[in-house]
N, C-alpha and C positions, 0 to 999 in steps of 0.2 A: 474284616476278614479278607473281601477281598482285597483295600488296598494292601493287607501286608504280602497277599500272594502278588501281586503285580511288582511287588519291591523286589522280591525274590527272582521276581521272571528279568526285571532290568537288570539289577546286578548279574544273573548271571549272563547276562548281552555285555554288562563292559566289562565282565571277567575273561569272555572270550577273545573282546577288542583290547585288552591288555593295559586297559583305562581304573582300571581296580583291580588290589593285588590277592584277597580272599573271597571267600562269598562260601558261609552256610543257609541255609533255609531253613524255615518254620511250618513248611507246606506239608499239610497233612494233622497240622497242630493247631490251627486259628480257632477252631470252634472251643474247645476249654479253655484257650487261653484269655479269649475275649470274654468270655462268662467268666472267669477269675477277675481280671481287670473290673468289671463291672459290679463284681458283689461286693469291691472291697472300695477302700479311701484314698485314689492318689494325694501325695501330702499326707496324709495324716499317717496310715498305717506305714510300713517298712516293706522290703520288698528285695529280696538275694533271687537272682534269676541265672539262668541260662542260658545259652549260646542260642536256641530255638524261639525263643520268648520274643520273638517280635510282633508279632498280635496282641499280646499282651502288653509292650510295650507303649505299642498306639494307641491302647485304651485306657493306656496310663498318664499320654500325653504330650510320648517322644511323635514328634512329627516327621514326618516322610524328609522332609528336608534335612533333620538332625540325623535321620538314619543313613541316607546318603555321604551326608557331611563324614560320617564313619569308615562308608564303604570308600572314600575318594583319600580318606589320614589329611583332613580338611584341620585347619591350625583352630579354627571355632566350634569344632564336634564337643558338644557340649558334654560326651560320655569321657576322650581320654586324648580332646586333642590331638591328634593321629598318632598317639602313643601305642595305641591298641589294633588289633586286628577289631575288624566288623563285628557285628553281633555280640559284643563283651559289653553288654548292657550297662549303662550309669546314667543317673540323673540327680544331681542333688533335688530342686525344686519340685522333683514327684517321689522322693526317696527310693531312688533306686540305688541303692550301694553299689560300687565300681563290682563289676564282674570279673571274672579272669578264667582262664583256660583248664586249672587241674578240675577234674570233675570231682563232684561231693566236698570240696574244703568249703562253700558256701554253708552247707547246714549248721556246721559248730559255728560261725559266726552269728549266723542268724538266731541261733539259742542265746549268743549272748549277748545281738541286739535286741531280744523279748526282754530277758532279765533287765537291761538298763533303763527299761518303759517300765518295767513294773517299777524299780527303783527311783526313778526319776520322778513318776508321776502316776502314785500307788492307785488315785481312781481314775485314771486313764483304760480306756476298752481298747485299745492301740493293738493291733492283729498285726503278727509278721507270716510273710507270706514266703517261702522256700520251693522252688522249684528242680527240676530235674530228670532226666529221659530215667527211662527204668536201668538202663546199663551203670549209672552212677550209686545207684543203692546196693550196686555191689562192695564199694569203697567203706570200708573200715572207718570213718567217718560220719556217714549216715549211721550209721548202726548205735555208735555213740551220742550221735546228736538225739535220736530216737528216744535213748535211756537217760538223757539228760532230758528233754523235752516232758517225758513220763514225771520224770521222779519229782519237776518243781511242779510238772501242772502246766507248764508256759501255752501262751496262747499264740502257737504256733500253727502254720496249715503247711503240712509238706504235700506238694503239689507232684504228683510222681505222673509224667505224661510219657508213656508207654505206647511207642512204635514197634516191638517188636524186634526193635536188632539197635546193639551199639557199635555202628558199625558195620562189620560181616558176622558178627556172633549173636545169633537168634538168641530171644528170651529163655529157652528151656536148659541153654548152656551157659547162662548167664546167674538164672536164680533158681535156687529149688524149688521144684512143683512146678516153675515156670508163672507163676502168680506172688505181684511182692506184697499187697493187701492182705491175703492167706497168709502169708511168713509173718507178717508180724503182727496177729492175731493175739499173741497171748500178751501186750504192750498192757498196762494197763490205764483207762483214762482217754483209752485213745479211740477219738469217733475216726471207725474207717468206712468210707467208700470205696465202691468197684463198679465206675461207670463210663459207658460209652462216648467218648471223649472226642467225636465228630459229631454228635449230636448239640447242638448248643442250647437246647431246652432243659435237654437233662444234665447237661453241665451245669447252666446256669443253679439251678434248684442243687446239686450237689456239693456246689459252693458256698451258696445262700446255708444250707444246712452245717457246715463245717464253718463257715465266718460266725455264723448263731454259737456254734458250741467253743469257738474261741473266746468269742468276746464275751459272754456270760461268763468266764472263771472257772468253764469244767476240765479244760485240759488242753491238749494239742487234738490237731484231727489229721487225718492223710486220706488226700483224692487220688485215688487210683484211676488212674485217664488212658483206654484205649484210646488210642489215636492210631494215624498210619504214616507212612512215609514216601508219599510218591516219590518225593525226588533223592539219589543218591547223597550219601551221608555230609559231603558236603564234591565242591569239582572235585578235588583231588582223588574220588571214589568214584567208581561205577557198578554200583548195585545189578548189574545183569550179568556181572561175576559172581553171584549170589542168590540171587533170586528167582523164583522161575517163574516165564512168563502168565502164569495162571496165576501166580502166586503178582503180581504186578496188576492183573486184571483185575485181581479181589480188590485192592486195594483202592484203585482209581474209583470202585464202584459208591467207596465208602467218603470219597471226598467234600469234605464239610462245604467247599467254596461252591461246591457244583450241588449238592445235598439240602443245602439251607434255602438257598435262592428260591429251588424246584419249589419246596414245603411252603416256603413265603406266597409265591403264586398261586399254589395248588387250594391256600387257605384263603385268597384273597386279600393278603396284608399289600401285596404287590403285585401291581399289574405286568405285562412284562415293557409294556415303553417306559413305568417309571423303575423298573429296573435295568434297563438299558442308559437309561439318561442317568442311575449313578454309577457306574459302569464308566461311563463316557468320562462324568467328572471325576473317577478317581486317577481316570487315564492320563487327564489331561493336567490332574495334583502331578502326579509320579513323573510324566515331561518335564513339568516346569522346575519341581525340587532337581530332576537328572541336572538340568541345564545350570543350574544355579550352582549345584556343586561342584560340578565339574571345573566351573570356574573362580571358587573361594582358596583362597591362597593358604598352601601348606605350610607346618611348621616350619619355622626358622631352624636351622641347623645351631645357632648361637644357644636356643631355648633348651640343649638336650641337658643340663646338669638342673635347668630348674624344677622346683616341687619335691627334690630330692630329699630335702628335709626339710623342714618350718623356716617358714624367710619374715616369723614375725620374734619370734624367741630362739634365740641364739645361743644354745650353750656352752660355748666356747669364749662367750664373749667375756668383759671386765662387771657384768651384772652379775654375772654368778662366781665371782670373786669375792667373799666376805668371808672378812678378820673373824679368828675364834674371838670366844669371852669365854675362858676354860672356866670352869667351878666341881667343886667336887671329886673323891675317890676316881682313882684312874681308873677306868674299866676297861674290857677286851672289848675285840671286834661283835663278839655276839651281844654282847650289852649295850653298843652303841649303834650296831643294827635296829636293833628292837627301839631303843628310844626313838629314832628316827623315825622309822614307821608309827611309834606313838604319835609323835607329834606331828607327823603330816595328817595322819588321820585324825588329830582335831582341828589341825588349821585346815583341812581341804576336808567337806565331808563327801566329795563325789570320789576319794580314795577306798578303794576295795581290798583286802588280801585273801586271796584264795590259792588252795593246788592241795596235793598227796598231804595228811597229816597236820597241818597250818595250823586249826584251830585248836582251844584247849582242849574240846568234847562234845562231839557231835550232840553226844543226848543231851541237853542241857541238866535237865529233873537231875543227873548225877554231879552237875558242878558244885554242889554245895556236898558231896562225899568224895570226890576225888581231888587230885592236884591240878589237873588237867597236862595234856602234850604239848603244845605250843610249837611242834616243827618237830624233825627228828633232831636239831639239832639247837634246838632253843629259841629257834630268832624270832617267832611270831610265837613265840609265851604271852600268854597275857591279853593279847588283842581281843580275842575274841570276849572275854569279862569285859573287856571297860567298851567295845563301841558294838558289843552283840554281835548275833549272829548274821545280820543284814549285812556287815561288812566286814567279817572276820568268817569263811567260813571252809572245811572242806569237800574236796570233789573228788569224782570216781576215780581211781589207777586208768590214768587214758591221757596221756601229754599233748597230744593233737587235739582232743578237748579242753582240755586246760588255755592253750594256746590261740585256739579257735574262738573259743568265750570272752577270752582276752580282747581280741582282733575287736570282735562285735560291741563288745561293752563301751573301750576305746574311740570305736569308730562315732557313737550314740553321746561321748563329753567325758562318759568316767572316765577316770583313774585308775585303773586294774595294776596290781602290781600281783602278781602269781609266782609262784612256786612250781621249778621242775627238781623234784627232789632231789637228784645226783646227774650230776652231766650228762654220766654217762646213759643214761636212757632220756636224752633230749630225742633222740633219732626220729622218734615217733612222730614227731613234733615239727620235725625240720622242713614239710611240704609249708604247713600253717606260719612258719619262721620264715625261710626264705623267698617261697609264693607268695606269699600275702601278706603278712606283717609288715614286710620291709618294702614293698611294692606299692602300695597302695594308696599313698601320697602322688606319689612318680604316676602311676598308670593311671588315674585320677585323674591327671593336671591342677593340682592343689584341689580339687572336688571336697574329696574324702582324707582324712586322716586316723590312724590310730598308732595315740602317744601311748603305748602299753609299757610296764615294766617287767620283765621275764629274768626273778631270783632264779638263780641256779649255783647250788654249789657244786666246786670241781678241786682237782685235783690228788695229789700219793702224798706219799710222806707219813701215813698212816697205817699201821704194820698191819695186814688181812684185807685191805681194801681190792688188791688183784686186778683180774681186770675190767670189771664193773661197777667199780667203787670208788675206782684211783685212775682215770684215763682225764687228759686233759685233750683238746680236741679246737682250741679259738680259734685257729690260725681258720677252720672253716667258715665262721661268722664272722670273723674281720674283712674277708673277703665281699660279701654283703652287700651293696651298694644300699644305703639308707638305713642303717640299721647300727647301732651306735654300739659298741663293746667298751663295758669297761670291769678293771681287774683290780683293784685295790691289795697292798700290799699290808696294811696295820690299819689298827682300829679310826685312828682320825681322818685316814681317806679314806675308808669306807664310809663315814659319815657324812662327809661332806658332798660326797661321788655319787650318794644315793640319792640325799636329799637332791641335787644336781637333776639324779634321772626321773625323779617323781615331777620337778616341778618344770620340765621340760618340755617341750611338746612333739617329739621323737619318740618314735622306740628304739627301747634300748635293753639289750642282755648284760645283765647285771653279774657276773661272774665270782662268788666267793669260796675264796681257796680255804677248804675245810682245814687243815693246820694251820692256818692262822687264824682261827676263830676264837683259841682261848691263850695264845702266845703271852707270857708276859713280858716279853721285850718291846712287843707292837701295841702296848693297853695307853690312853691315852683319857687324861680329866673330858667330860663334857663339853664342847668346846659351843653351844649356845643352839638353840632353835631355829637357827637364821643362817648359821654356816655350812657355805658351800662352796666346792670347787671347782673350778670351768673345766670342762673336755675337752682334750687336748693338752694339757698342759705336766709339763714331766716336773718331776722335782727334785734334782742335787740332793741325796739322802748323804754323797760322801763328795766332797771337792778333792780334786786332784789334779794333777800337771804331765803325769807321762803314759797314761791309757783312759780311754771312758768305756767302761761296761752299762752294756744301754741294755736292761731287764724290767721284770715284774712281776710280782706275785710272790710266791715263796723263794724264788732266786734272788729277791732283793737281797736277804736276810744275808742268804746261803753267798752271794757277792761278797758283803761286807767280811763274814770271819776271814773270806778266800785274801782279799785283799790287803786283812790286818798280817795275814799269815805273810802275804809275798812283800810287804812292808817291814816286816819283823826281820825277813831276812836277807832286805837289802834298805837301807834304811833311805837311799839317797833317789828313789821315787815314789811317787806318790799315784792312787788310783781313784780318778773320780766315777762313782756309781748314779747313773742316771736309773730314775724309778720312773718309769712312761706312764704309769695307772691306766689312762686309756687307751685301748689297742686301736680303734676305730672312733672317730679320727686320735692317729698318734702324733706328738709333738715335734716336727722334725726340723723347727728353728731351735728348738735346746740341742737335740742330735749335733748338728750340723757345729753350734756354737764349740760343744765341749770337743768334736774333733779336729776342728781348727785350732785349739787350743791344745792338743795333748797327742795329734798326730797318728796315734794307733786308737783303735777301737776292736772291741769285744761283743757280740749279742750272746744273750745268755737266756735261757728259756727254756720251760719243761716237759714243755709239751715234744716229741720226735725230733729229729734234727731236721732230716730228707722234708724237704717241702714247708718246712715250718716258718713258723712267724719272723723271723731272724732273716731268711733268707729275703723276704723282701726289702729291709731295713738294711740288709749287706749291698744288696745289686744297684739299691739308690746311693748309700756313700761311695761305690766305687765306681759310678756312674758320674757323680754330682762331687764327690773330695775326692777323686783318683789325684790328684795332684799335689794335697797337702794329707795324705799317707804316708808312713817313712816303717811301715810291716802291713801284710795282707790282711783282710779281715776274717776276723776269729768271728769261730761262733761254737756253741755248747747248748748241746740241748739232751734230749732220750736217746739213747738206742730206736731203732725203728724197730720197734716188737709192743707187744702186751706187758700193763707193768704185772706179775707174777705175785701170789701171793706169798711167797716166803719170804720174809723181812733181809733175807740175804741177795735173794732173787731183784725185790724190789732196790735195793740198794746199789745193783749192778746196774741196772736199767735208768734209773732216775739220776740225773746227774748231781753229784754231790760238791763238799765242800775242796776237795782236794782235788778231781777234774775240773773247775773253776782256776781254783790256783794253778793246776800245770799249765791250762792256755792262758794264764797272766803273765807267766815265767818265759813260755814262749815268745810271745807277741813283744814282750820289753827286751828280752836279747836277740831282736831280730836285724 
């Protein structure tokens, strides 16, 4: 306890000397958090913490020096490499998963680091530990993690450490009743505490009680922990805009560091010289980690793309290049969806599918009278009869849960491949998507990974779909740094693209354009168990000589009629159609080939025009080919509106077959 308050007191001495660039505190926190540390397993159990948790960190095993190492973005900080601000807790060797800054997206992982204990190693008593100030279980987040954590039973402890304010916003404007133990009373399964969280006797036994009711198989539990916050929220705040000085008085009175020591004495556990003399030694720990850090050399500015993605499994590479061995009726995309997942889930059994609907039938007792669902839209038919409900299963309407469970399962070795059932309500999702999924390698420093797969179908072309049913939206997650997008145009890349993303070690949003799920132009023979296609690589669907239209997804299609049409009536050129499958990373030595070769180019895409995927792929050829151009570059995409749900509406907005051909007609008589 004290050395984590002495950490706190020198960071903030080289925060002021401008020797270190952040500095939060834990001060006011050490006494629960040392008694959590203590009643659990570093190494064996799990552990999603918070930006306060540095007492608990020490007792976990991060040492004064690594924490330093933090506060200096030291190139050996064993949390993130100086990737991260201070206090964003990681440890592989004591399991602490990489931390990060949105408050509450830790809980939904940590439900679906429990689940991958339970599934990995079903008589494992393996306890995940969740933390966080009272201000975060206002997040939409906890709330779900709570009703997820309920309903399996998981042997989870949400550790809820309660100062009083997050921030400048007192508890009673924060949570109803101003009590979060009280609020979620009616949970069921759930052993609550409400205890004095500067005390560390009754912390400790209130841990001790809630580790018992984890590890035994009766549920999740949550410690409600007063604590207090002597020092301001972190420098950038000054709590005496806030707080009044009476109210700062109380506080100090209740200080664990000053609290414990007194008790220690008072009972004869410590005398006060040998409380002095450790005092002295933590003094002279927290000197010599200062001095040591100070001078361990910062990241290499060369290091900043690594960890980005897997530098052991290369999906782009000539390994995930394998020849079909067609056999069989040609099927659609949704029947070679589904095989796919068939069959990785018998060759991998740490593959999981879950999200909204997925499985045939919750209640099992009924699969032997009904057909079963299998998805809204067919693709996970089936799974759940042939590999049970262990690995085929659904979960509550909550995308940010879905996502979150993923992240944890991921980060623990499964294979999670989930379902966000229509794109257009990924939004929910998108903190769990772009904070943490895509991050977490990167923020890590190769620590931590989680190769998750996140199905999503998207897209219009579907008459009543409107604007919640039918909005396309990649251009946002291509943007993404780590995080792999891909779009399949017909049944055989879809195949091969998926299998690609299961057996990858990335995550990757899996994008399937709902109109081509049952297309019989795109239906293609089985093409074998084994075939797959590298990311990044485009494919020549049409060779040509006097434009390339660089597209994907249902604009392939919609290219081709456009191109037979401006073909038909001029017969003396020709248009080669590049199909890119993968938006992130996209192919841009094919790009590059085909307009060297054919002088004009086209982007064509469905998603809005303004700001869309198209414009990046315009600004790098007129950037990198301005000089073997001989017309501007074209591009086609939506209107910048909502797609509408009247099939006339929709048809105005969505670019069609014959806006396609007028910018081919253009660009070739330019």
């Amino acid at each position: 306890m004290y050395t984590s308050r002495r950490l706190d007191d020198r960071e903030v001495t080289l925060k002021r000397q401008n020797r270190i660039f952040f500095q939060i505190s834990a001060a006011g926190h050490e006494a629960v958090q040392v008694a959590a540390g203590m009643a659990l397993r570093t190494g064996r159990d799990w552990f999603y913490l918070y930006y306060r948790d540095r007492a608990l960190s020490l007792t976990l095993g991060v040492t004064p020096r690594e924490m330093l190492q933090q506060a200096v973005g030291a190139a050996e900080d064993p949390a993130s490499g100086g990737r991260q601000m201070p206090s964003h807790w990681g440890h592989r060797v004591h399991h602490i998963v990489s931390g990060s800054s949105p408050t509450g997206t830790q809980y939904l992982q940590a439900m679906g680091c429990a689940e991958a204990s339970r599934y990995l190693e079903p008589r494992s008593d393996e306890v995940t530990l969740v933390t966080s100030g009272e201000g975060a279980t206002s997040e939409g987040e906890f709330w779900e993690a709570l009703n997820i954590a309920c309903l399996k039973r998981l042997p989870v402890i949400f550790l809820i450490e309660d100062n009083g304010y997050a921030i400048s916003v007192p508890v009673e404007v924060q949570t109803a009743g101003g009590n979060i133990s009280n609020l979620v009373s009616g949970f069921p399964d759930l052993h609550r505490q409400d205890v004095d969280g500067t005390d560390f006797l009754a912390s400790y036994s209130a841990m001790k009680e809630a580790e018992a009711w984890c590890r035994t198989g009766r549920g999740p539990a949550l410690v409600h922990a007063r604590v207090t916050r002597p020092y301001s929220h972190s420098l950038s705040d000054d709590e005496r805009m806030y707080k009044t000085t009476a109210e700062r008085k109380e506080e100090a009175e209740r200080d664990p560091v000053v609290r414990f020591p007194q008790f220690l004495v008072a009972e004869g556990v410590l005398d006060p010289h040998m409380l002095q003399r450790i005092d002295h030694e933590v003094d002279e720990e927290v000197n010599r980690a200062t001095q040591e850090a100070l001078h361990d050399t910062p990241p290499d500015a060369g290091t900043a793309l690594q960890h980005l993605y897997s530098e052991t499994v290369d999906p782009t590479s000539a390994e995930f290049a394998t020849e079909p061995r067609f056999q069989g009726k040609p099927m659609t995309m949704v029947d070679l969806l589904n095989a796919t997942l068939r069959e990785e889930m018998r060759r991998n059994e740490k593959v999981v599918v879950f999200g909204e609907d997925v499985a045939d039938c919750s209640r099992e007792c009924n699969l032997k009278e009904v057909k079963g669902k299998g998805g809204v839209f067919k693709v996970t038919a089936g799974l759940q009869l042939e590999y049970g409900s262990r690995r085929s299963f659904n979960t509550p309407i909550a995308e940010a849960a879905i996502t979150g469970r993923a992240i944890g399962m991921a980060t623990r070795g499964l294979k999670p491949v989930a379902e966000i059932q229509f794109f257009d309500y990924i939004w929910p999702a998108m903190m769990q998507l772009r904070d943490e999924l895509a991050t977490m390698r990167w923020r890590s420093n190769g620590n931590f990974s989680c190769p998750a797969v996140i199905r999503v179908p998207i897209g219009g072309y579907l008459n009543g779909g409107a604007i919640y049913h039918s909005q396309c939206g990649e251009v946002t997650f291509a943007h993404i740094p780590g995080l792999r997008v891909v779009m399949p145009s017909n049944a055989l890349d879809a195949c091969g693209l998926l299998r690609t993303a299961i057996r990858c070690d990335d995550p990757v949003l899996f994008l399937e354009h709902k109109r081509l799920y049952r297309e019989p132009y795109n239906r293609s023979q089985h093409p074998g168990d084994d075939f797959m296609i590298p990311f990044g690589r485009a494919n020549v669907v049409k060779p040509g000589q006097n434009l390339t239209v660089v597209t994907y997804g249902a604009l392939v299609q919609k290219s081709m009629l456009a191109a037979t049409q401006v073909e038909k009536r001029n017969p003396r050129v020709s248009i080669e159609i590049l199909d890119l499958r993968t938006l992130s990373p996209y192919d841009w030595e094919a790009i590059r080939a085909s307009v060297e070769k054919t002088s004009r180019v086209m982007i064509a895409h469905e998603d809005t025009l303004s700001f869309g995927y198209g414009a990046e792929i315009a600004a790098r050829i007129a950037g990198e080919l301005f000089d073997r151009l001989d017309a501007p570059v074209g591009r086609v995409g939506a209107l910048d509106t909502w797609v509408g749900y009247h099939p006339q509406l929709e048809a105005a907005i969505l670019p069609q077959t014959e806006n396609l051909a007028a910018e081919m007609d253009r660009l070739l008589a330019y």
